[in-house]
C-alpha positions as CSV (number, residue, x, y, z in Angstrom):
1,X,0.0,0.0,0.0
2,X,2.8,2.4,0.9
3,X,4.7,1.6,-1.8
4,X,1.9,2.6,-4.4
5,X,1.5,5.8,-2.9
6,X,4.8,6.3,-3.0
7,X,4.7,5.6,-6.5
8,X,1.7,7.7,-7.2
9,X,3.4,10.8,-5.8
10,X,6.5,9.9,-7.6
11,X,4.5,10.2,-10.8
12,X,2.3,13.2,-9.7
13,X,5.5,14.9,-9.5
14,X,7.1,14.3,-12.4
15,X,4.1,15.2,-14.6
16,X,3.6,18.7,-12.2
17,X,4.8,21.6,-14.4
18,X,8.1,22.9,-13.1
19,X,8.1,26.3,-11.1
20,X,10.8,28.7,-11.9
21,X,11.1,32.0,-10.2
22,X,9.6,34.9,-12.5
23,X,11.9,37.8,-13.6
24,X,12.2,40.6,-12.4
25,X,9.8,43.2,-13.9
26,X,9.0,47.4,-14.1
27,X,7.0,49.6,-16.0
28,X,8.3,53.1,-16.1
29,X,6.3,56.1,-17.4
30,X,8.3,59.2,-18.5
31,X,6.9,62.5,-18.8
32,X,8.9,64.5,-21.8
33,X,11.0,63.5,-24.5
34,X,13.8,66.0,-24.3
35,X,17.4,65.3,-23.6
36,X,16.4,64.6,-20.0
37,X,13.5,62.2,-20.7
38,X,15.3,59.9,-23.6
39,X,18.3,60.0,-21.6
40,X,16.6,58.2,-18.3
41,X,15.3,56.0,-21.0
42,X,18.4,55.4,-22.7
43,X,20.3,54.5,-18.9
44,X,17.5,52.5,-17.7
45,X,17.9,50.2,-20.6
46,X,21.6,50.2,-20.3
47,X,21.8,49.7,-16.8
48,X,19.3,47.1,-16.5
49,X,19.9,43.4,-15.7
50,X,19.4,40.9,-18.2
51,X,16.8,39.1,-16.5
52,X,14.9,42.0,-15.9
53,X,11.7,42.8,-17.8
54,X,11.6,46.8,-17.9
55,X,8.7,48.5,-20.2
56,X,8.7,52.0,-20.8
57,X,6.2,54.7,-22.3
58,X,7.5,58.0,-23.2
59,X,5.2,60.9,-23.3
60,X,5.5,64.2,-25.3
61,X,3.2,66.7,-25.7
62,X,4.3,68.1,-29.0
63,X,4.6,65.9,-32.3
64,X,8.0,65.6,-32.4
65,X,10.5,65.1,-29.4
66,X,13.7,66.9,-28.2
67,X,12.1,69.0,-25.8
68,X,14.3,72.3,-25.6
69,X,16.5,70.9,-28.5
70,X,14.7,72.5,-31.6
71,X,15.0,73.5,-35.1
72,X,13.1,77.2,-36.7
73,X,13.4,77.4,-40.4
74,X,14.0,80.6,-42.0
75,X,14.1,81.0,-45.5
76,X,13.6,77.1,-46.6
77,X,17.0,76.7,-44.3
78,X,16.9,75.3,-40.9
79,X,18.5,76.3,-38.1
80,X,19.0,75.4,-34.1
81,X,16.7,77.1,-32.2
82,X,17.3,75.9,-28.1
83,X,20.2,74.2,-27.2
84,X,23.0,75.5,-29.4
85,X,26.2,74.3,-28.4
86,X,28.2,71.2,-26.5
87,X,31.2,71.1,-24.8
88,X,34.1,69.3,-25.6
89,X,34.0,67.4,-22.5
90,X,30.3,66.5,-22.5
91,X,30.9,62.9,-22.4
92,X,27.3,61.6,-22.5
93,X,26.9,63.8,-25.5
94,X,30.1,62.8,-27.5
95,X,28.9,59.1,-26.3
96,X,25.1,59.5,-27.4
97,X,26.4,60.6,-31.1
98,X,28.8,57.6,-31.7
99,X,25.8,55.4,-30.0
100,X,23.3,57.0,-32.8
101,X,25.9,57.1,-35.4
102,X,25.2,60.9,-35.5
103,X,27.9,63.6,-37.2
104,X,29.5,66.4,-35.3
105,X,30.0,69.9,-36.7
106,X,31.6,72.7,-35.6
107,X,29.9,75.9,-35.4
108,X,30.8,78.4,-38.3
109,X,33.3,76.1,-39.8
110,X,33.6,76.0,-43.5
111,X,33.4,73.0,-45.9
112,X,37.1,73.7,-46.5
113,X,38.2,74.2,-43.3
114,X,40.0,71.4,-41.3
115,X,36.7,70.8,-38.6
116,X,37.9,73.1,-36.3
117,X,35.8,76.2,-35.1
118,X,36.0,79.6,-36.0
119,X,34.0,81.6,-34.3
120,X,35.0,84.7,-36.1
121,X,34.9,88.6,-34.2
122,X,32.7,90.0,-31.8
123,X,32.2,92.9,-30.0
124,X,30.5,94.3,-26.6
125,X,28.1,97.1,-27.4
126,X,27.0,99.1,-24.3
127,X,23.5,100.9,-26.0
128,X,25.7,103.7,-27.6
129,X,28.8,102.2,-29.1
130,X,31.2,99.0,-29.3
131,X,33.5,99.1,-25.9
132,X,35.4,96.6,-27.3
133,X,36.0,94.7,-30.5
134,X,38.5,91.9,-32.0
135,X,39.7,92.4,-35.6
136,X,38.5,90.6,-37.8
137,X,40.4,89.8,-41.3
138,X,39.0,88.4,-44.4
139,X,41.6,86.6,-46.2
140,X,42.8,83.1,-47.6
141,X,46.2,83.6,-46.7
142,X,46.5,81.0,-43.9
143,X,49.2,82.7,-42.2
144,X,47.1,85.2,-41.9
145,X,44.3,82.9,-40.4
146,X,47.0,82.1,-37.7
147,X,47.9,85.5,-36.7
148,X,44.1,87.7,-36.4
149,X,43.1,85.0,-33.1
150,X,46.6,85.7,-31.6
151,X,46.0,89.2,-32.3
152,X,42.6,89.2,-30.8
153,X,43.9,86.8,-27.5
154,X,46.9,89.7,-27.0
155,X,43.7,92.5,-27.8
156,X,41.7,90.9,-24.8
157,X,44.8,90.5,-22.4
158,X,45.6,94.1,-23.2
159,X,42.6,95.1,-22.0
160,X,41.6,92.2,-18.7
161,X,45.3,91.2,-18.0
162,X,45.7,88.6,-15.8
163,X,42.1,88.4,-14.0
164,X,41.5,86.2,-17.8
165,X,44.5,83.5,-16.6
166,X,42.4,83.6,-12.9
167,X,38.9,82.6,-14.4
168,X,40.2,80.4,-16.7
169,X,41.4,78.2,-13.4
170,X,38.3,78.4,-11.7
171,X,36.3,77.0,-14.5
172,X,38.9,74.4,-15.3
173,X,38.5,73.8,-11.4
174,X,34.6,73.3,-12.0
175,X,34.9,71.4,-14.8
176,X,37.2,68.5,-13.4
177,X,34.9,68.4,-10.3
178,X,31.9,67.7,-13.1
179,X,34.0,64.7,-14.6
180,X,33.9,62.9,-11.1
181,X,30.2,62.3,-12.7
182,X,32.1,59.9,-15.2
183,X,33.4,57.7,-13.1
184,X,33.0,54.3,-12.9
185,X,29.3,53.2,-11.3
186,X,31.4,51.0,-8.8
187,X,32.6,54.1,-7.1
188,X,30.2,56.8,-7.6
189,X,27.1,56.6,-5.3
190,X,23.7,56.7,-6.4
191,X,22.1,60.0,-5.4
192,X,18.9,60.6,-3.7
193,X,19.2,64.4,-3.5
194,X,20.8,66.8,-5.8
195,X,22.7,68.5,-2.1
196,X,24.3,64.9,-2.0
197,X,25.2,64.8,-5.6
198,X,26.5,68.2,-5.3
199,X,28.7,67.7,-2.3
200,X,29.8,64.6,-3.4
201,X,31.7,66.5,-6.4
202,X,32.8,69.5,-4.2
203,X,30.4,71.9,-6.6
204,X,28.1,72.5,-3.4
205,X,29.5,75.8,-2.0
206,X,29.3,76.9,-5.7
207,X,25.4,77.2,-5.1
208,X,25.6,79.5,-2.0
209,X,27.1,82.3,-3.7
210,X,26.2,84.6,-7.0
211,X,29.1,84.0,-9.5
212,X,29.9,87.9,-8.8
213,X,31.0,87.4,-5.1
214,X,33.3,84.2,-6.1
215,X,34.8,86.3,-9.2
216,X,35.5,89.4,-6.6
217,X,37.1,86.5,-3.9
218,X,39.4,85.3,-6.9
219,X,40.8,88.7,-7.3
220,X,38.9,89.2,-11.0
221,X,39.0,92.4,-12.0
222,X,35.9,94.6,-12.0
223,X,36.4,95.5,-15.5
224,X,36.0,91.8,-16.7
225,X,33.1,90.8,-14.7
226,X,31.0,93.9,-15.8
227,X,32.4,93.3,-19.8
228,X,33.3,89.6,-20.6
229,X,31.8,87.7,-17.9
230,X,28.6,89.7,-18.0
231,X,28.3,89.2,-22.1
232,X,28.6,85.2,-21.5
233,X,26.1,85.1,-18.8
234,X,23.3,87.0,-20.8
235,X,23.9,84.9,-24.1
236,X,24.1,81.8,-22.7
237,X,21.5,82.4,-19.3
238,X,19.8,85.8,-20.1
239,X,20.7,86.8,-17.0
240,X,23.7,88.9,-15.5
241,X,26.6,87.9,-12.7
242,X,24.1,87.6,-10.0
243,X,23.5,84.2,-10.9
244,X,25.0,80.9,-8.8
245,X,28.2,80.6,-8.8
246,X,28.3,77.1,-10.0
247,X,25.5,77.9,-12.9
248,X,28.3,80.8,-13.8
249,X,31.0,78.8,-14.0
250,X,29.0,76.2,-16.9
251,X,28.3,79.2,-18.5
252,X,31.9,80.7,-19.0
253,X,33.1,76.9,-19.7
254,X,30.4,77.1,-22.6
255,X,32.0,80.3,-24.0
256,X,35.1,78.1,-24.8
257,X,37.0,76.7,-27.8
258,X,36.1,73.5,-29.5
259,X,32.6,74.1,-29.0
260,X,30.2,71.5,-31.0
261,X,26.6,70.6,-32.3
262,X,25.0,68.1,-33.8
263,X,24.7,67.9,-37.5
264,X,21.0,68.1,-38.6
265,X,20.6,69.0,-34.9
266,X,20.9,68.5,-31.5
267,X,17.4,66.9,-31.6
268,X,18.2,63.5,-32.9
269,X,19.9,62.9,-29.7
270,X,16.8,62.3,-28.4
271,X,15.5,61.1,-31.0
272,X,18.5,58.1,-31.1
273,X,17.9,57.7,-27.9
274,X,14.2,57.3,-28.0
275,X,15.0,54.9,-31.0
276,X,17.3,52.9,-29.1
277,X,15.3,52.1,-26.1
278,X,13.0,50.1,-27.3
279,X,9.8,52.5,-25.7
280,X,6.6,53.1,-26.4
281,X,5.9,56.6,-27.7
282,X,3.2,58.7,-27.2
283,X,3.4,61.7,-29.5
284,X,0.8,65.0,-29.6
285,X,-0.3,63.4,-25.4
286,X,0.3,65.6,-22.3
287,X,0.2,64.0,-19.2
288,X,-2.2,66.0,-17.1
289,X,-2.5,64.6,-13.5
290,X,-0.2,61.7,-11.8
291,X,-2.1,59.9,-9.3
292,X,-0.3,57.4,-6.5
293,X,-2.9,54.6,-6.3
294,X,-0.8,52.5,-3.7
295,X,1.4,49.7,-6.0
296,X,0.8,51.8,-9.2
297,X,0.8,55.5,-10.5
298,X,-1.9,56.0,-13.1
299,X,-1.4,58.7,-15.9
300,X,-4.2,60.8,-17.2
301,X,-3.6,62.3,-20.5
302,X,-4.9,64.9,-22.7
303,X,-6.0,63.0,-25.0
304,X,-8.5,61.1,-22.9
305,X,-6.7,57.9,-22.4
306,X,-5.3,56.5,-18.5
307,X,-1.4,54.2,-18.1
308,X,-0.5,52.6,-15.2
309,X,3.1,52.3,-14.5
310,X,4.8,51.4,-11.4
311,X,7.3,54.5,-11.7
312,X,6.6,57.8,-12.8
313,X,9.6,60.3,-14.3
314,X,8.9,63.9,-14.5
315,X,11.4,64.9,-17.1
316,X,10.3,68.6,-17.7
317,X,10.3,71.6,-15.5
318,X,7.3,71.5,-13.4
319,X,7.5,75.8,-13.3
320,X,5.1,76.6,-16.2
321,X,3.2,73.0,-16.5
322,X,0.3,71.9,-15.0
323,X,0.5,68.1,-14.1
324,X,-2.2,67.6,-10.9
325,X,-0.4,65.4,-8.3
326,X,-2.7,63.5,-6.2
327,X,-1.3,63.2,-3.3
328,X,0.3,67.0,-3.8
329,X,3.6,67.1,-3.8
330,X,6.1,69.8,-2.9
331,X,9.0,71.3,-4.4
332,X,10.7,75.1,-3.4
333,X,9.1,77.7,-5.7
334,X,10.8,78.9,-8.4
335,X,10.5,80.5,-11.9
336,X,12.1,80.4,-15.4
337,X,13.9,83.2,-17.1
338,X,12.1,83.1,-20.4
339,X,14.6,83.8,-23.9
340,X,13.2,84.8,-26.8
341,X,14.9,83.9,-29.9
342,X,14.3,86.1,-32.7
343,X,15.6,84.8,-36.1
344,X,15.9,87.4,-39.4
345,X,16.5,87.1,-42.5
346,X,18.1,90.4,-43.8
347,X,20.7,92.9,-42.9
348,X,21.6,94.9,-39.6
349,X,21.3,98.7,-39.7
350,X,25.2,100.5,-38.9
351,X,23.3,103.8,-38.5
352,X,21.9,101.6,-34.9
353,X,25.3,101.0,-34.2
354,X,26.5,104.3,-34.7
355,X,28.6,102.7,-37.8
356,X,28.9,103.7,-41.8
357,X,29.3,100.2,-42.8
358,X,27.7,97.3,-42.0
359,X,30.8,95.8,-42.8
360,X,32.0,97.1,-39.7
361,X,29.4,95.1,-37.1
362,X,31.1,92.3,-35.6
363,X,29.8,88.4,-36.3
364,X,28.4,88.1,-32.9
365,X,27.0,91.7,-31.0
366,X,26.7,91.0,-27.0
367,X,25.8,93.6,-24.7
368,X,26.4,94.4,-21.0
369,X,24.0,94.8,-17.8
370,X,21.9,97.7,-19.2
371,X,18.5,98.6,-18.9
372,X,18.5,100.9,-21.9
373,X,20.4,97.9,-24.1
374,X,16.7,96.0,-26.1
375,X,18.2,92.8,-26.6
376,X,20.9,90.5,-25.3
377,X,23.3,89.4,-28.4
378,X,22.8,89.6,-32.0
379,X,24.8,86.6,-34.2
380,X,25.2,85.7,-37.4
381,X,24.3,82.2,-37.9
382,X,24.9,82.3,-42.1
383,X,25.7,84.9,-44.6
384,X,23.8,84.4,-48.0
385,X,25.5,87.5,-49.8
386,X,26.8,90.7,-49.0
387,X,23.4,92.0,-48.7
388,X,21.9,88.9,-46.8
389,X,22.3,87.3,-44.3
390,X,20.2,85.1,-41.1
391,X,20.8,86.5,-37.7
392,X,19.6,85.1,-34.3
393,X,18.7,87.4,-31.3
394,X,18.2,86.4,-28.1
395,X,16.2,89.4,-25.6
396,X,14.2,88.8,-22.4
397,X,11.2,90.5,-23.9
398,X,9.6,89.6,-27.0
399,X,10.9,92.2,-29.9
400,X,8.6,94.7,-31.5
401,X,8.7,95.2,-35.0
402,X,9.4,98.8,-35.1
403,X,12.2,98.2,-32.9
404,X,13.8,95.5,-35.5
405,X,13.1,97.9,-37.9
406,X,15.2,100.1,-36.4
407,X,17.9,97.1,-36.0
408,X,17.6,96.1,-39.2
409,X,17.6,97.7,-42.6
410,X,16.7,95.1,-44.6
411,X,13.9,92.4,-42.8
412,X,12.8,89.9,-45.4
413,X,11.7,87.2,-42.9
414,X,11.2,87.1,-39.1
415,X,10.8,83.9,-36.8
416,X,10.3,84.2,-33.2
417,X,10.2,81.6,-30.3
418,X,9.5,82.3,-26.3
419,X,11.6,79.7,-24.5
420,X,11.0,79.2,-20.6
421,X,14.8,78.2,-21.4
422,X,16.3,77.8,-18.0
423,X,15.8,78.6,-14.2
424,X,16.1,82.2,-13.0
425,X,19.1,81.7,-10.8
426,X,19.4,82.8,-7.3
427,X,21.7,81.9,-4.6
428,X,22.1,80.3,-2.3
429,X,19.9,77.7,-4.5
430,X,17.5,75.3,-3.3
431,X,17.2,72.2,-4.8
432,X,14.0,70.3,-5.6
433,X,14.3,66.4,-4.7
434,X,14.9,63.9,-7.2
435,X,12.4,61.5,-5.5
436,X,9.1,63.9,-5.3
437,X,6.8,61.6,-3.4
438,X,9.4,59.4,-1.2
439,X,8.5,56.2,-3.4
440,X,8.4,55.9,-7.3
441,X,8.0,59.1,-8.4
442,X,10.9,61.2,-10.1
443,X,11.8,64.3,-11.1
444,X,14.8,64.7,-13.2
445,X,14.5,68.4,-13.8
446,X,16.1,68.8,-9.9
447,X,19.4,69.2,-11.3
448,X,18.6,72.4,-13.3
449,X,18.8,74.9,-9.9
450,X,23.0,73.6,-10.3
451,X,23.1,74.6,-13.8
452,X,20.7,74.1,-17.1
453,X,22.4,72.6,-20.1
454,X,21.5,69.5,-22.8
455,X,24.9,67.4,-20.6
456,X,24.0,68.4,-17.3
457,X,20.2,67.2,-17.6
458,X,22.3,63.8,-19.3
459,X,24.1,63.4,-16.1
460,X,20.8,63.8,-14.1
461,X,19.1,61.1,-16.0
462,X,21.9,58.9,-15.3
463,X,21.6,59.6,-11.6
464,X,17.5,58.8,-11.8
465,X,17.9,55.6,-14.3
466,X,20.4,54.2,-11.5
467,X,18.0,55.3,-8.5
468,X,15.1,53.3,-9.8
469,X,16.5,50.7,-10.6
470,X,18.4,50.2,-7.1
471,X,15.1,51.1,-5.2
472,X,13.0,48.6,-7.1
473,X,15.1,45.9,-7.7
474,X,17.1,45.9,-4.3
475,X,19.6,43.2,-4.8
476,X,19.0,42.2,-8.4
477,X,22.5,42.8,-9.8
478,X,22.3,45.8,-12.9
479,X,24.6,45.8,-16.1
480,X,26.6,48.6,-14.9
481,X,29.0,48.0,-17.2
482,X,28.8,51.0,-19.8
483,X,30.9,49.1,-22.4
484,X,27.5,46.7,-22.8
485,X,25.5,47.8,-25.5
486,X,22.2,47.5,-25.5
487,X,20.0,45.0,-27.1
488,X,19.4,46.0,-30.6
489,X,16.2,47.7,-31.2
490,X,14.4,46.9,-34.1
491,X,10.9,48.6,-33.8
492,X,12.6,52.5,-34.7
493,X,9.7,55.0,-34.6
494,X,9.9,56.3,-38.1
495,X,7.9,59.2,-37.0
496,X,11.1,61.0,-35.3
């Protein structure tokens, strides 16, 4: 008797399906598709274990995504319209185009020159006349070439001495502390605040002070802050040296050599990424309230329709939006210092520049801390002819016609665009968290009180991708090993 049961249970048994243990699994809803957005995508994917099971939606309210990376077209020709330029060290960046496959060009360079940039002459205009100007030659001779930027480096020395050699250190300073963001994942933490991350790479104390009071404490002179230092800060932040010290010092390092872009644009960063990823896009869909329903968050769109994920990533400034968050959530006020780009097609008036010639107004106009001075900087971004040419200006209020009228003397086409670009900076800064709701939901856009560029939202994302993944899994060992690619995507979304 004992023995059939035994033998009964012996074949039960063995006819029982076997049990394995089910992956790992997450389902990740990102709000915006900009830099930010397809980056956390990008790093969640990479990062991820290969047992896991990780689904992710990407929502964009707009019907194409890049976010602040964007093109304006003026006369049948397209150019960048948000973020411009990338630094040399931007390592995300430089890794995201080799990833894609994408080309890199240097600003202003010509088919015949050897990549490098040349970023030709510019001047400071006051509201009444140039204070300063390089020289600018036009000749083929390349001796020549060589000698005009040495000119122009002895013109600028001549004039801020050796306060130039004394921010030049303290950005170099601020940059190698940013590169400690590069270092291998098995010694660099995982960040639940942006304070942490800050302190972590010594730029904390940068956030406490405006860039003006650390300038004045490095023995800059007053001349350079009020001229050169004041110019970068409005073209690149719109605002003058009373900004953060830390969001100063990104701006002067973006004012350097070597500066690059994407070409086609910086949008098909996100774009690759996006591809990459393997997600589920939701163009022309605003997410319009976040709700915390216990195990889940469930996503209410504009366009009618309700996700469920079990993590939520804010990936756009919550300033000017209106998510609802049910519970609430809290996050230090703050507001954005709105750009507005102006693009022209046509020709600049001398007579506004107290000139003769129009011959004689530098490549790129920037302007100091005025209230009487209309608009921040004035570039040329391509010259058609000697009567034609596309210019981009950047003001904090929108510009009236009569007053490009006055600007310009020829206006044959005029694009404009309002950017809520960046945050107003103020120290000492207060950072949002990156963990909004002290369980799964995100907000990657914490980072921008340090400083707002395309690399420093990358390295943000970075931060998040690792976060969730280490909160959710636990113990689940992640492919933290950057060198792996990811899985080849074959579902692109031809619609980018």
């Amino acid at each position: 008797m004992v023995a059939r049961v035994v033998a009964a249970l012996f074949v039960l048994l063995f006819w029982l399906p076997i049990i394995t243990p089910s992956s790992p699994s997450l389902s990740v809803c990102i709000v915006g598709s900009g830099i930010g957005g397809s980056s956390v995508a990008h790093f969640l994917r990479e990062y991820s274990s290969p047992s896991a099971s990780v689904s992710i939606r990407v929502f964009e309210r707009r019907g194409v995504v890049g976010g602040r990376m964007a093109r304006v077209a003026v006369g049948g020709e397209s150019f960048e319209a948000g973020g411009a330029i990338l630094h040399p060290k931007n390592y995300y960046a430089l890794n995201y185009t080799k990833l894609i496959g994408l080309k890199i060009r240097w600003p202003n360079a010509t088919s015949a020159s050897d990549g490098r940039e040349d970023d030709g002459d510019f001047g400071i205009w006051d509201g009444k006349s140039f204070v300063f100007k390089t020289w600018r030659v036009n000749s083929k001779l390349p001796f020549v070439d060589k000698i005009v930027p040495l000119a122009n480096k002895a013109l600028l020395f001549w004039r801020y001495g050796f306060s130039l050699i004394r921010m030049d250190n303290f950005v170099q300073r601020t940059v190698n502390n940013f590169l400690k963001y590069y270092e291998s994942t098995n010694s660099r933490p995982v960040f639940e605040t942006v304070d942490d991350m800050l302190k972590w790479a010594g730029l904390y104390n940068l956030t406490g002070n405006t860039l003006e009071e650390e300038l004045i404490s490095l023995g800059l002179s007053p001349l350079l802050i009020r001229e050169l230092i004041t110019v970068i800060t409005r073209i690149n932040y719109g605002q003058g040296v009373s900004i953060s010290g830390l969001a100063g010092a990104v701006s002067l390092a973006g004012s350097g050599g070597d500066l690059w872009s994407v070409e086609g644009g910086n949008w098909q960063m996100a774009a690759g990424l996006i591809n990459r990823s393997n997600v589920t896009l939701h163009l022309h869909e605003a997410i319009e309230s976040i709700s915390n329903l216990g195990n889940y968050y469930e996503l209410n769109s504009s366009q009618g329709n309700s996700y469920k994920c079990e993590v939520a990533v804010v990936a756009i400034p919550l300033d000017e939006v209106d998510i609802c968050f049910d519970p609430p959530v809290s996050i230090p006020p703050r507001k954005l210092q709105h750009t507005h780009a102006t693009f022209v097609r046509g020709l600049l008036n001398p007579a506004y520049f107290g000139l003769r010639y129009v011959e004689e107004i530098p490549e790129l106009v920037s302007t100091i801390e005025d209230p009487g001075v209309p608009f921040l900087s004035i570039s040329v971004l391509k010259r058609h002819d000697e009567k034609e040419a596309t210019y981009k200006v950047f003001s904090r209020e929108a510009m009236a016609d009569a007053l490009l009228d006055q600007i310009f003397s020829v206006r044959k086409e005029t694009s404009r665009i309002d950017w809520g670009a960046y945050p107003y900076y103020k120290a000492p800064e207060v950072f949002a968290p990156f963990i909004l709701d002290g369980r799964h939901l995100y907000y990657v856009n914490a980072f921008e009180n340090a400083a707002s560029t395309m690399e420093t939202s990358a390295v943000a994302a970075e931060n998040v991708a690792r976060l969730i993944l280490s909160r959710h899994f636990g113990d689940v060992p992640l492919k933290l090993s950057a060198s792996e690619s990811s899985p080849a995507n074959t579902g692109l979304h031809l619609e980018l």
